[in-house]
Every structure is written in C-alpha cells, then in structure tokens.
N, C-alpha and C positions, 0 to 999 in steps of 0.2 A: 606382763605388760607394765606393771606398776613397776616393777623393777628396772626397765629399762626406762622408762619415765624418771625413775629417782637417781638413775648413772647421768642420764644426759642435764638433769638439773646441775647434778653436784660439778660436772666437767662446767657447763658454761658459766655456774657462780665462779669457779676456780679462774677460766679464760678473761670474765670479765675485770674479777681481782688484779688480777698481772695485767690486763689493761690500762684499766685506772692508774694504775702504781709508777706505770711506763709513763704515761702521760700528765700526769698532773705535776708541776714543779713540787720539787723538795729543795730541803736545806742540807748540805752534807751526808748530797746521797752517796758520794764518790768513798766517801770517810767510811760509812756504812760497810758499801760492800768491798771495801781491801780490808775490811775488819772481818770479813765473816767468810773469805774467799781464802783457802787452800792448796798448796803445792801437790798438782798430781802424784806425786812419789809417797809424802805425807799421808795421801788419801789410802793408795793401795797400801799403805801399811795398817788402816786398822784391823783391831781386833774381830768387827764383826761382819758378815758379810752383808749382812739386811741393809746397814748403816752403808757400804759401800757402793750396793746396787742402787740405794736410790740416793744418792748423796748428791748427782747432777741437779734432779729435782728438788732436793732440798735445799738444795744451797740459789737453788731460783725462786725459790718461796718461803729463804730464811729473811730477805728483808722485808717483808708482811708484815711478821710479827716483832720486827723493830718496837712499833710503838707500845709496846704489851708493857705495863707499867709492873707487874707483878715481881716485887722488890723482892720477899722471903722465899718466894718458887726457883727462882734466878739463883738468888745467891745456895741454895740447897741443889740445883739442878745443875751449877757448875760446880761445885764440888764433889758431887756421884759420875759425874762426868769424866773430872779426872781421876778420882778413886777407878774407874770404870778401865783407863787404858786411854780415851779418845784426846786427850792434850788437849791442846789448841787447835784441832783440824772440825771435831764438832762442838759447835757452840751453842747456847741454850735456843737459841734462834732455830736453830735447824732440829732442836729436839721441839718447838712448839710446833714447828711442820709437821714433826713426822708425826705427831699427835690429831695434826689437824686429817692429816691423811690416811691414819689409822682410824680415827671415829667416822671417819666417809666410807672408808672401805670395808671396813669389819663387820660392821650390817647388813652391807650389800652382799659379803660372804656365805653370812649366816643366813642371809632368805633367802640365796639361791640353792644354800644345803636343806634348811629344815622349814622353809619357808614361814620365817618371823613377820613377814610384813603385815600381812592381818591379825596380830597385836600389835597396836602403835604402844604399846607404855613398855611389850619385849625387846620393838627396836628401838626406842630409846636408851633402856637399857643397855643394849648389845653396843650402840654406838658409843654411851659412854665409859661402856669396858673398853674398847678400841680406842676413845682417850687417854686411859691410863697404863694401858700394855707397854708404850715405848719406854715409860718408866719404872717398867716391872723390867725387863729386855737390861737395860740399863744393869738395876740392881744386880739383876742374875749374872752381867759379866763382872760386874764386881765382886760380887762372890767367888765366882769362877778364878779372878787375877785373885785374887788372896789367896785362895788354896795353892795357886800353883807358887806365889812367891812362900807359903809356909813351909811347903817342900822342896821348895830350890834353897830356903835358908842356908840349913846345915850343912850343906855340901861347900856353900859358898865362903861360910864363915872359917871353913877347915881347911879353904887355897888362901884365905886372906892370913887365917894364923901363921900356915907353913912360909905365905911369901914372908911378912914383917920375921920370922925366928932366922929366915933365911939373909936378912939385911934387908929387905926391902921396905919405903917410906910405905907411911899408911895409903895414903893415896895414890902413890906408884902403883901399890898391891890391886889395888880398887881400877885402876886404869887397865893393868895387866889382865885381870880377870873380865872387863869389858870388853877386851881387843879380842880374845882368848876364849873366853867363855862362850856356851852354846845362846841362842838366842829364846829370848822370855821375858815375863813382867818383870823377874826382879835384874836382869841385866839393863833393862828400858829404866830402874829405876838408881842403880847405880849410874848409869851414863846422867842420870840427872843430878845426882848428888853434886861428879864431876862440874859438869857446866853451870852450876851454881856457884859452886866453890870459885870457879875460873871467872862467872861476872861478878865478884867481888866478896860472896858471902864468907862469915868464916866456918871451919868447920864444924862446927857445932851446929849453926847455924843449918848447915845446908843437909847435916842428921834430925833434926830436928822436924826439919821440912818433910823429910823423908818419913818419920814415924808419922804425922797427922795426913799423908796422902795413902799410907797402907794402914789401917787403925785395926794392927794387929797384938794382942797381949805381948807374941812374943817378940817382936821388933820393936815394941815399944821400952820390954824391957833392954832388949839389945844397947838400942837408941842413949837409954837411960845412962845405960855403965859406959859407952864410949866418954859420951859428954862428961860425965864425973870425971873419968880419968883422963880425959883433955884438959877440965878447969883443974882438977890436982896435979898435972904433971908428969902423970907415973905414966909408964912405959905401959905404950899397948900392947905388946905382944903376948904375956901373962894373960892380959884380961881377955883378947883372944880365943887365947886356950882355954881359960874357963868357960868361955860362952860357947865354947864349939863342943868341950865336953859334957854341959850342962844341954845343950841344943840336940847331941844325940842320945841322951836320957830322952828328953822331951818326946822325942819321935819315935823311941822306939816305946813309949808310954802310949802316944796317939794309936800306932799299931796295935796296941794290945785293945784299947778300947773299940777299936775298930773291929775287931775279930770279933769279940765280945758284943756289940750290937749287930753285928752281920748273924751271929747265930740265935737271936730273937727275932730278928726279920724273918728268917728261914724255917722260923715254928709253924709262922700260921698256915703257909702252902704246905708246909708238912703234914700238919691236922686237916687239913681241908680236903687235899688233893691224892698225896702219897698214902698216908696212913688208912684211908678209907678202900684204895684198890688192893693196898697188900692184905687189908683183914679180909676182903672177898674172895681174895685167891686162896688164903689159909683155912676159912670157915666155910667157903661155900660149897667145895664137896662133902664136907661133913654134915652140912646145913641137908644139902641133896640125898646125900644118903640115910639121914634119920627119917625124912619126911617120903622118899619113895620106897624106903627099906631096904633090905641087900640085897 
C-alpha cells in the first residue's frame, strides 16, 4: 500500500511539474528547447540503449532542469558525456532527468524486491544511489569506448601507414579509412577529426582535440608525434611506421599481461571449488577404506 501511495505521489509531483512549466510564461523558451532537441536518426544511433528508450521522456523533462545553476557538475557531466560517445544528442539536461527519474524509480524497485520502505533512512539511501547510477552508466561507457578505440588503434594506424607509403595525403588516408573502415568509436572519432579540420581547424589542432576526448596514454602519445612532425616538417609516413610498429609491441604486451592476470583470477575458483572435488575423489576411497577396512 505504501508503495503504491509513493508511485502515485511521485507521477502527480512529475504531471504537475510539466504543468507548471507548460503554463507559466518563460523567456527564451523556444532557444531552450532546439538547444536540447535531436534528430531522430542522431538518437537511434546512440551508444546506449537505456539512454535511447527513455530519451522521449527525457528530452520532455530536460527543460526542468534548465535552471539548475550547477556550473562544475555541467562542465565535468559534459565532458564524460562526450568521452562517453553521446555528442550533442545527450546533453547534461537530460542526464539531470535521467537522475531525477533514477532516484524515483530505484527505491521503488528496491521495496518491491526486498521491501526497503520500513526503513526510511534505507530508502533514502537507495534513492540516492539511484541519483548517481546514471553517472556510473555514463562512466562505464566510457570506459567501454576507450577499450574498444585501444584496440581498433593498431589496426588503424597500419591502413593509415600503408595508404600515406602508398601516395596518399594524410587526410585522404584518414577519409579513406572512414568511408571504408568497419564502424566503431574510433571511426566516429576520426570522422571528427575530419569535420573539424573541414570547419576550419588546422590539423594539429583538430588531433589535438581528438587526444583530450579519448585521454588514452596511447593516443595521447600518438597525438603527440604527429603534431611534432606536422610543426617540424618531416614526412609522416616514417612516423607512421614507427607508431604502428611500436603500437603492435604495445598490444601484443597488453596480451601478455592479460593472460597473466586471467590465470590469478582463475586460482581462486580453482582452490575453492575444483581443487576440493578432485582431492575427494582421490582420497575418498582410500579415506573409506581405511576407516571400514577391506
């Protein structure tokens, strides 16, 4: 009862919010929402699906949180944002929604599973873990796009070599392999390099950009030796090859430590679970026949 008491609160605080909002004059509400509104096509291409299903929703109770003054949250929440994949289709507005609609719903979850509501200080808790989950959600595809660009790297770096030794301009190469290449974060992130360079940047510039939205060691160093050898002069194709032969050292180094932690992970269920059935199957007829005799 109380549960359903505390659904039908939280909807009509919600319906009366989007009333008010609807009716009360604003100044530059129009501004607002072609600032926070998204091209269908846009939308079904994010990364995540959570973000997609409810994105209707969010994007009708992203201008809510318009007036949310939180100047350090904003500028760090749009920056994981784009680290994250979501561009300009999610903006910090619709991630304060989806906060506001995770600390409603998440409670409500949890007391219909383990029934929290007769602790008010668990469901407070619980709701405000449900605050912070969309920006754990967040994080986790960040992480997620950097592994997958650390291992699209070196593949990428060794069509980029082969086109520049083959004749082709660095940026041709970088076009070639966007038209061409399979789809991923770091082709989403080369098509951007592109259209930077095309609204005026120069190239450095628009690598530059590219290493502080992936803040990965190894693209950073990548990042690093283009630009050197764009402001010196020298011919990228060499430095290429160095990066691409030095990028599959690197990787086939991760693999090794990869292996090398996989078989530490693999001790404990070994001692726990394995090692205990196979000693009973060795010792326990012998155990049985000392103890009932032959």
């Amino acid at each position: 009862m109380v549960l359903v008491y505390l659904l039908a609160l939280s909807l009509a605080f919600a319906a009366a919010g989007l009333a008010a909002w609807n009716l009360l004059p604003r100044r530059g509400g129009a501004l607002v929402i072609r600032g926070i509104a998204a091209p269908r096509d846009d939308v079904a291409k994010l990364p995540s699906s959570l973000f997609r299903g409810f994105f209707p929703l969010l994007n009708a109770m992203a201008p809510l949180f318009k007036p949310i003054r939180w100047s350090t949250y904003r500028q760090r929440a749009s920056l994981e944002l784009a680290k994250a994949g979501f561009g300009n289709v999610i903006a910090v507005d619709h991630l304060f929604a989806m906060k506001a609609i995770s600390a409603v719903v998440t409670p409500l979850v949890v007391s219909a599973l383990f029934d929290v509501v007769r602790n008010p200080a668990l469901f407070v808790a619980v709701g405000i873990g449900g605050f912070y989950l969309p920006d754990r959600l967040v994080a986790d595809r960040r992480k997620a796009r950097e592994r997958q660009i650390l291992r699209a790297l070196p593949g990428a770096v060794d069509v980029l070599s082969l086109s520049v030794e083959a004749g082709l301009e660095f940026l041709t190469a970088i076009q070639r392999l966007v038209e061409r290449g399979g789809m991923g974060a770091l082709r989403e992130e080369l098509a951007t390099i592109l259209n930077d360079i095309r609204l005026g940047k120069s190239r450095a510039d628009a690598l530059k950009s590219f290493s502080q939205r992936v803040e990965i060691p190894e693209v950073s160093s990548f990042v690093s030796v283009l630009v050197q050898a764009d402001m010196l002069g020298a011919s990228i194709g060499p430095v290429l090859q160095q990066q691409a032969e030095r990028m599959r050292v690197e990787r086939f180094q991760r693999a090794e430590k990869a292996g090398a932690r996989a078989s530490q992970k693999i001790l404990f269920p070994l001692v726990l679970f394995i090692f205990p059935a196979v000693l009973i199957v060795i010792i326990g007829p012998v155990a049985l026949q000392f103890i009932y005799g032959p």
